[in-house]
N, C-alpha and C positions, 0 to 999 in steps of 0.2 A: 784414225790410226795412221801412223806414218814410218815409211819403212825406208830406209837406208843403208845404198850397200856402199860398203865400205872399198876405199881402195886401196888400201892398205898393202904392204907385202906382207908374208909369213914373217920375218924378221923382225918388223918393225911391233907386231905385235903385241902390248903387255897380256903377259901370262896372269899376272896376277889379280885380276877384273873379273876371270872364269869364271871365279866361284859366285858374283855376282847374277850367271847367265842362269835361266829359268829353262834354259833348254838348247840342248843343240842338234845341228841336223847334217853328217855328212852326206858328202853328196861327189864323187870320184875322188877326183886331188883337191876338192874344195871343202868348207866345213862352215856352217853355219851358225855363229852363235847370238840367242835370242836376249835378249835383256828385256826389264821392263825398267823404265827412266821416272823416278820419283821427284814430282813437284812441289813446292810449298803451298799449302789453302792459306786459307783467310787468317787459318789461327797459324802462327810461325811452327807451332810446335805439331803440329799434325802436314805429313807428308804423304801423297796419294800416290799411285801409279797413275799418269797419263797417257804416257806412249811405250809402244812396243818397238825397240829397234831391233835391226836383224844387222848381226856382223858378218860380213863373209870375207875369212881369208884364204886368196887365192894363191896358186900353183907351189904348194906344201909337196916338201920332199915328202917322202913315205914314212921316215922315221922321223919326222917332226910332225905328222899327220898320227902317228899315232901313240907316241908321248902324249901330243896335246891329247887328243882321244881319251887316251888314259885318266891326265888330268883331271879331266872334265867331269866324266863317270866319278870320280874320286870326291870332285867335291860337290857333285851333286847328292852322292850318296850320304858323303857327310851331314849336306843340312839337312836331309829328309830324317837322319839321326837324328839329329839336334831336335827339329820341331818333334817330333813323335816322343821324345823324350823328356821335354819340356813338362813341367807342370802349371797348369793353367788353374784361374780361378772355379773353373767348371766341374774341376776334380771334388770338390768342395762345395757340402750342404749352403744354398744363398745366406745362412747368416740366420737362418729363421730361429723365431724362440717359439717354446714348447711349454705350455704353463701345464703343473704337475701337481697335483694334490695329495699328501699323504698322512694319513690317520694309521697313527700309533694306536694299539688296544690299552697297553700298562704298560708303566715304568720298571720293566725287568731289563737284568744285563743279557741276554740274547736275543731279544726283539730290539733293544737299542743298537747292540751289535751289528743288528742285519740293517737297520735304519743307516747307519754312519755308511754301512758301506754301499749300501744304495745310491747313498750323495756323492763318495765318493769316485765310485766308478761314471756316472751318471756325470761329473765334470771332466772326469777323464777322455769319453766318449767323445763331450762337445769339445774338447779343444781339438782333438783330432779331426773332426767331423765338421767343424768351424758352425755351431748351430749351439746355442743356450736354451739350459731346462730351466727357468723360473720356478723354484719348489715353494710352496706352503704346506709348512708342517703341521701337525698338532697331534694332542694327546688325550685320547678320552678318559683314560684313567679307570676302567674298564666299567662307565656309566654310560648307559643306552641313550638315554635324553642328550648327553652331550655328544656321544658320538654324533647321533641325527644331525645334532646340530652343525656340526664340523663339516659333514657331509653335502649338508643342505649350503651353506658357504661354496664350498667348492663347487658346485654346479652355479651356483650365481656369481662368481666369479668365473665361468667359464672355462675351466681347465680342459687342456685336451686331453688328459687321462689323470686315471686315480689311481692309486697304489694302497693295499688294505693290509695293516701285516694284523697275520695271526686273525681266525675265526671268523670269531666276531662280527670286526669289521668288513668280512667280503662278503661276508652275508648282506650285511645291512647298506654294502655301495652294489650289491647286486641290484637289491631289491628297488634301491633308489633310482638304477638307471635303466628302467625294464624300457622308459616313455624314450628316452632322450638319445641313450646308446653311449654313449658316454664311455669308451673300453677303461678296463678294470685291468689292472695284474695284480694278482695278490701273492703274499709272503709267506710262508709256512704256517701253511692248510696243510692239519695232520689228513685230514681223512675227506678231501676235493668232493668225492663223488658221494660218498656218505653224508655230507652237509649240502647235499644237494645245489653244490654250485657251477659241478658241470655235469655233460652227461656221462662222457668217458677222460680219462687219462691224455689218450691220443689225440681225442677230436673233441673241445668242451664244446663245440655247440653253439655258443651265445658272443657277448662280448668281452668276455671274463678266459681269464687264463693266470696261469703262477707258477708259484714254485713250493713245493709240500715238502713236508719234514716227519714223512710217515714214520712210524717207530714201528721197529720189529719186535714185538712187546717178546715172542719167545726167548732169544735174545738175549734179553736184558734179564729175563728170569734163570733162563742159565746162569750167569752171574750169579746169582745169591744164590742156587746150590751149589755151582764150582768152591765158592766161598765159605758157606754151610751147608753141608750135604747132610745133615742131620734137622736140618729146617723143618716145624712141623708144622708152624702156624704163618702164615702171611696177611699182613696188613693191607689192606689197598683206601688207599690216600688220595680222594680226587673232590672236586665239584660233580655235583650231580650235572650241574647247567651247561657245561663246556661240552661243545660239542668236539673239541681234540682229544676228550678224554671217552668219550661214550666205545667206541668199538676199541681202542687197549684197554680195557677194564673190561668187555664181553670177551676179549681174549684172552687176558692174564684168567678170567676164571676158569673156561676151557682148559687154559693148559692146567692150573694147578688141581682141575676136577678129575683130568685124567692119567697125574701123578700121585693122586690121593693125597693131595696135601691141603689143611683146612685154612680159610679165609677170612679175615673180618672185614666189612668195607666201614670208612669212616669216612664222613663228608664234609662240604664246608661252604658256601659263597663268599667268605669277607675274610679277611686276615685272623679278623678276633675269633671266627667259627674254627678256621684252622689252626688255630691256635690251643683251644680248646680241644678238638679231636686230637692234636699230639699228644694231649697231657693223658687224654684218654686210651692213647697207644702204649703210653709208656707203660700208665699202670696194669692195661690187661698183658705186660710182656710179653706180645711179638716177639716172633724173631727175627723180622726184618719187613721192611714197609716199603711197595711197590709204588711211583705216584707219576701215570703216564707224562706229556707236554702238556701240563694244567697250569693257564696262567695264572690260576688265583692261589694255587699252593706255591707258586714258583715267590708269587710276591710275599708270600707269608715264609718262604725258607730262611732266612734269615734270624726271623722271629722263633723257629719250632728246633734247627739242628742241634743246637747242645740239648734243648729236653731231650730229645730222642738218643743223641750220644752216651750222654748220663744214667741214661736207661739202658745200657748196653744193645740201641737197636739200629741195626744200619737201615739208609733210608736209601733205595733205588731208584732212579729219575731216569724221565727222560729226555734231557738235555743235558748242554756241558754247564749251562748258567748254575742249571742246581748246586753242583759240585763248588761253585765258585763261592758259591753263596753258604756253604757248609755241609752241604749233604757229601754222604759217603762218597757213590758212585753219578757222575752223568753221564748218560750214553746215551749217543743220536748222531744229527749230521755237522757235518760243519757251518756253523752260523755264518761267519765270516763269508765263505763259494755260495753258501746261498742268497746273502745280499748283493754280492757280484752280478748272478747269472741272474739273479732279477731284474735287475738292472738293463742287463744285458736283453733280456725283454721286451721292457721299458721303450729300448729302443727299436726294436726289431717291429713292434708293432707301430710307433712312434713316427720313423724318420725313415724304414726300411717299408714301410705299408703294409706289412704283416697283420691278416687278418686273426685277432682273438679266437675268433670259432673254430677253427682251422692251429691253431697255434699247441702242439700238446704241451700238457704239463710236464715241469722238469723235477724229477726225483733226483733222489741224493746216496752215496755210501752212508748209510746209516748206526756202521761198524765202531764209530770212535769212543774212546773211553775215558771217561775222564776220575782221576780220584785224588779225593781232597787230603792229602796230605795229614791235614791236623785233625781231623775227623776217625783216619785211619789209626793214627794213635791212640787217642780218645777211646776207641773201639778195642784197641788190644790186639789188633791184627797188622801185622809184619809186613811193609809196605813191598819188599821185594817178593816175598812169599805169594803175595795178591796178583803181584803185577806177572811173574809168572807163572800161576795159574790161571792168569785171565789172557796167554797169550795165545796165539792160536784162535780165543776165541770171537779178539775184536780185532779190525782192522789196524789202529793203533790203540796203545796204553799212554794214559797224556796224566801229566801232576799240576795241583795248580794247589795253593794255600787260601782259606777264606779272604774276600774280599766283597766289596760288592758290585762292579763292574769290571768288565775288560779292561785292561789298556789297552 
C-alpha cells in the first residue's frame, strides 16, 4: 500500500473527486481524504483496486473546512443509497428449473379450470422469481390403471413435486410416494382428512398438502327449500365410489332426516349409469335432485340436464361447472382462487422450502352461487325472484348460460 500526502493548498483542490473518496478523516484545520486508485488487470475490461491514497488538504479556512465536510458526508451518503438500493442478481432465484408433474382426474370444466390456472400463476411466479416449472401434464380420464401409469412416469422422470387435482388422484400420488417422498400438493380434496390423506387440516403430517373444496352440503339444501319450501321428496345424485361425495351424501341425509323430508338415493360409476339414473329421476318425479362435487356426475351433466329439466326437476350441485354445463344451481368455491393459491403452494414448498407436513390446508368461501340461466326458464321459475331469494343466503348470486367450459 502506498500512501501520499498531498501538498496541495485548500484552493487548488478539485471538489468534484469527493464523491470518488471511500472515507474521510478530519483532523483540526486539516482533512483527510481516502481514495482507493483502480488499475487495469490482464483483461482491459475488468479494473481492480490497487492502492489506497490518502489526500490531505492543509491550513482550510473553517468555512471551507466545513462545506467540504458537508460535502463529503453528502456524497458518501449518497452512494451508500445508491448500493443498498441497487438490485442485484442475488435478489433473484439462480435460474433453477423445477420439474412438475400434474395428473388431471377427468375432463370437466372446473377441474380444467383450476389446471389452466395452476400454469398460469405458476409462470407468473417464475418470471418474477427468475426460476422455470417444466410441467408434464396428463389426464386419466377418470381410469385407475392409467392414472398409475401417469404417476409411475412422473417419478421416473424425476419430478420435484406432483400436483394431483381432485380425489383420486392424491390418493393414488399419496400412495406412490410413501418410499421416495416425493412432496404432493393436491387440488380440491372435498374431504383431505376423511380420504385419509392427511392427518389434520392445520398440520397434514406427511408429504402431501392442497387445497380442498369442502362443500357446505347444508347450504346448498337451504336453496332448494328457499326455492321450494313445499319440497317433499329429494333425489340424491352421486357415485357410490367418490370418495368427494361419501360425507355430503352422509350429510344431505342428516339434514333432510331431521327436516322430515324423504330421500331417494340414485347411483352411477360411467356416464351411461348416470344417465340412466336421471331417466330414473325423472320418472319417480322428485322434486329436486341434490348431487355433491362428484366428478362422475359432473362428466355426465351435460348428458342428463334437459331430462331432468323436462321433468320439471331442478338439479343442486356442487360446483359452478354443473351449472355451466346445464344444471339449475352450482354452489361452491371459486375454481379460479383455488388454482391460484395452489399454485401459490407449489411454490412455497418448491422454491420457498416449505415443508408439506407442516404446510396446513387452504379452504375456500364456499358461498358462491351460481344459476344457469336457460335451465331456470326451462323450470318455470323467475330468474330475479330466485336470485333474491337466494340472497343473503350465498356469498354472491353469479349467471352463466349452458356451455361446456370456461372461457
Amino acid at each position: 500500500m502506498m500512501v501520499r500526502k498531498s501538498e496541495w493548498a485548500s484552493q487548488d483542490v478539485n471538489l468534484g473527486g469527493i464523491a470518488e473518496a471511500e472515507a474521510f478523516v478530519p483532523c483540526g484545520a486539516e482533512v483527510f481524504f481516502v481514495f482507493k486508485k483502480l488499475v487495469a488487470g490482464n483483461d482491459p475490461s475488468i479494473r481492480r483496486p490497487s492502492k489506497t491514497i490518502f489526500l490531505e488538504v492543509k491550513n482550510m479556512k473553517k468555512n471551507t473546512l466545513k462545506k467540504l465536510t458537508a460535502l463529503a458526508l453528502a456524497a458518501v451518503m449518497a452512494l451508500s443509497l445508491f448500493a443498498c438500493g441497487k438490485k442485484t442478481d442475488t435478489d433473484k432465484t439462480d435460474g433453477k428449473t423445477y420439474k412438475i408433474g400434474i395428473c388431471n382426474y377427468v375432463d370437466d370444466a372446473s377441474l380444467n379450470q383450476i389446471v389452466a390456472n395452476i400454469r398460469s400463476q405458476l409462470e407468473a411466479i417464475g418470471q418474477e422469481k427468475g426460476v422455470t416449472f417444466d410441467i408434464s401434464y396428463d389426464n386419466c380420464n377418470a381410469d385407475a390403471a392409467v392414472m398409475n401409469q401417469i404417476i409411475a412416469n412422473f417419478i421416473a422422470d424425476k419430478v420435484d413435486l406432483m400436483i394431483g387435482v381432485a380425489t383420486p388422484v392424491a390418493v393414488a400420488m399419496q400412495s406412490a410416494t410413501e418410499d421416495n417422498n416425493i412432496p404432493v400438493v393436491f387440488a380440491a380434496v372435498s374431504d383431505p382428512v376423511g380420504a385419509g390423506l392427511v392427518e389434520s387440516m392445520d398440520a397434514p403430517g406427511a408429504n402431501i398438502t392442497g387445497t380442498s373444496d369442502y362443500l357446505d352440503t347444508d347450504a346448498i339444501l337451504d336453496l332448494i327449500f328457499t326455492a321450494d319450501p313445499d319440497a317433499k321428496t329429494i333425489g340424491l345424485l352421486y357415485n357410490q365410489g367418490q370418495d368427494s361425495s361419501t360425507t355430503p351424501i352422509k350429510n344431505a341425509k342428516a339434514y333432510l332426516d331431521k327436516k322430515n323430508v324423504a330421500y331417494k338415493e340414485y347411483t352411477g360409476t360411467t356416464t351411461d349409469e348416470i344417465m340412466l339414473a336421471a331417466s330414473k329421476i325423472a320418472a319417480d318425479k322428485v322434486d329436486a335432485v341434490f348431487t355433491p362435487t362428484d366428478n362422475t356426475v359432473m362428466t355426465a351433466e351435460l348428458s342428463i340436464y334437459e331430462t331432468l329439466a323436462k321433468a320439471g326437476i331442478s338439479h343442486y350441485t356442487g360446483a359452478d361447472s354443473f351449472a355451466l354445463n346445464g344444471a339449475f344451481v352450482g354452489y361452491g368455491v371459486d375454481y379460479t382462487k383455488l388454482g391460484t393459491i395452489t399454485a401459490d403452494m407449489v411454490v412455497q414448498v418448491l422454491v420457498d422450502g416449505k415443508d408439506p407436513a407442516t404446510l396446513p390446508v387452504t379452504t375456500f368461501d364456499n358461498g358462491i352461487a351460481m344459476i344457469n340461466t336457460e335451465s331456470c326458464a326451462a323450470l318455470g321459475y323467475d330468474l330475479t325472484a330466485v336470485k333474491q331469494a337466494f340472497d343473503g343466503k350465498c356469498s354472491s348470486v353469479l349467471e352463466t348460460t349452458t356451455q361446456q367450459n370456461f372461457n
